[in-house]
C-alpha positions as CSV (number, residue, x, y, z in Angstrom):
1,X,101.4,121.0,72.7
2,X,104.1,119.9,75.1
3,X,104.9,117.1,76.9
4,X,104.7,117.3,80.5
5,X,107.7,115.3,82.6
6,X,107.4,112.0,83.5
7,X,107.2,112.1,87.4
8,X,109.3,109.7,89.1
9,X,108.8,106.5,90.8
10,X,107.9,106.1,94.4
11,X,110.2,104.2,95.6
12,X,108.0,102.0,97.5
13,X,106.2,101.3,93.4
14,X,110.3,100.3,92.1
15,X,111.0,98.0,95.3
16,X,107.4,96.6,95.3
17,X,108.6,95.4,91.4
18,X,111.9,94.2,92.6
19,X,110.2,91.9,94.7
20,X,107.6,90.5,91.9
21,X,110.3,90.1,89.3
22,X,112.1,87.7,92.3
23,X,108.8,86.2,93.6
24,X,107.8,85.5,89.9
25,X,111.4,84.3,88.9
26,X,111.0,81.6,92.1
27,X,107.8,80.4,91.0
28,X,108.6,79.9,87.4
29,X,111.8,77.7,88.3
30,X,110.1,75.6,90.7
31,X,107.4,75.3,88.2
32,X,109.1,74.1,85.6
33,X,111.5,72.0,87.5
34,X,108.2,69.7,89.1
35,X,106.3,69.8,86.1
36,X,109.1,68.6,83.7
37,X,110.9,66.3,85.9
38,X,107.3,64.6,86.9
39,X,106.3,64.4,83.4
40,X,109.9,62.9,82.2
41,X,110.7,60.5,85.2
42,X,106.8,59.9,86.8
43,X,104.9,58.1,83.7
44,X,105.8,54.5,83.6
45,X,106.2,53.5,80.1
46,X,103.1,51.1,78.7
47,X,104.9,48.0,78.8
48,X,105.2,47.8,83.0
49,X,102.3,47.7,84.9
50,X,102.3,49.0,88.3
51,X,101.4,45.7,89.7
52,X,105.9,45.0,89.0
53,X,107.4,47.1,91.4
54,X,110.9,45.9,90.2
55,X,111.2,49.3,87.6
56,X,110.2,51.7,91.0
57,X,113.3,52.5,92.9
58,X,112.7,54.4,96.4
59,X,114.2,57.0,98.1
60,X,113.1,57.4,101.8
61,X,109.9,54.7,101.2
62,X,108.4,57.5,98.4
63,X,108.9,56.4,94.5
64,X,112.3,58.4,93.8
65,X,110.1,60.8,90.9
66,X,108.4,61.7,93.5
67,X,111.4,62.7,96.1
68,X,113.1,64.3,93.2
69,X,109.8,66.0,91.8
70,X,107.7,66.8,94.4
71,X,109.5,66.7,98.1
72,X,113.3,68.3,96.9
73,X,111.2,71.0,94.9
74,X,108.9,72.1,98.0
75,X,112.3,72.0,100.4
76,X,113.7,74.2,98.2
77,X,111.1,76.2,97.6
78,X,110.5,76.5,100.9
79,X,114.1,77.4,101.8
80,X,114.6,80.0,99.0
81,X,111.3,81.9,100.2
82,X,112.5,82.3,103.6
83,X,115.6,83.3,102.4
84,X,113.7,85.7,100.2
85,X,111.8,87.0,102.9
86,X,113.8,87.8,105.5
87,X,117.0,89.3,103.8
88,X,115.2,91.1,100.3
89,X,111.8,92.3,101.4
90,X,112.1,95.8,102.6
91,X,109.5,97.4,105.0
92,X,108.5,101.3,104.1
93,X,107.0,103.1,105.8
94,X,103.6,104.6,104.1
95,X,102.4,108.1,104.4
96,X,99.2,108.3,106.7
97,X,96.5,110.1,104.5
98,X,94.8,111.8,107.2
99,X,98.2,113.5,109.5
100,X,99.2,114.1,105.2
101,X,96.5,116.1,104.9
102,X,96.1,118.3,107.9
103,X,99.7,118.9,107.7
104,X,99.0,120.3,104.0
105,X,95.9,122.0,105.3
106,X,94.3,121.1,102.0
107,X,91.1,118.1,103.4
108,X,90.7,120.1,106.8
109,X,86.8,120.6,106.2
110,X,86.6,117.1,105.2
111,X,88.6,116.2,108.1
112,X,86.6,118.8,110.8
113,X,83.2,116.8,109.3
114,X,84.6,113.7,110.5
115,X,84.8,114.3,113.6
116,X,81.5,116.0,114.4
C-alpha cells in the first residue's frame, strides 16, 4: 500500500492562517493586558471603602485602573487592528465555480439544467 502525496496548500488556506495566528496573537495580548492589569490595580484592598476617594487617583476624570486597563487597551487595540487590516490582509481572488466548470466541461449538464 502506498502513500499517496500530500497535495499542497492553496495559498489562499496558508494566508487565511497567517492572518488567524496574527488576529489570535492581538487578542490574546490585549486580553491578558485588561484582565491582569484590572485585576492587580482595580480591586481596592478591604480596608478602604469607596466612600474615601483619597486612595483613587484620576487620569482624565476616569479612576486611573480604568485609563490604564480599559481605555489605553481598546486605543491600542483599535490602532493595531487597523494597522493589521489595511497593510497584512491580502485580497485573492476566488475561482468562480460555475465559469470553473464550463471551462473544464466536466458539470455542463448540470449547468444546461439550470438554465432551462
Amino acid at each position: 500500500m502506498s502513500q499517496e502525496p500530500i497535495p499542497p496548500l492553496d495559498p489562499v488556506y496558508k494566508s487565511s492562517l497567517r492572518e488567524l495566528k496574527w488576529i489570535l496573537v492581538i487578542w490574546l495580548v490585549h486580553f491578558l493586558w485588561v484582565v491582569g492589569y484590572c485585576s492587580a490595580f482595580g480591586y481596592m484592598p478591604h480596608r478602604y471603602t469607596l466612600t474615601f476617594s483619597g486612595y483613587i487617583t484620576t487620569v482624565i476624570g476616569m479612576p486611573s485602573w480604568v485609563f490604564w486597563g480599559v481605555f489605553v487597551p481598546w486605543i491600542s487595540a483599535s490602532l493595531v487592528t487597523t494597522w493589521f487590516a489595511l497593510t497584512q490582509i491580502e485580497d485573492h481572488d476566488l475561482p468562480d465555480s460555475a465559469s470553473t466548470a464550463v471551462a473544464d466541461g466536466s458539470n455542463a449538464q448540470t449547468l444546461g439544467a439550470e438554465h432551462e
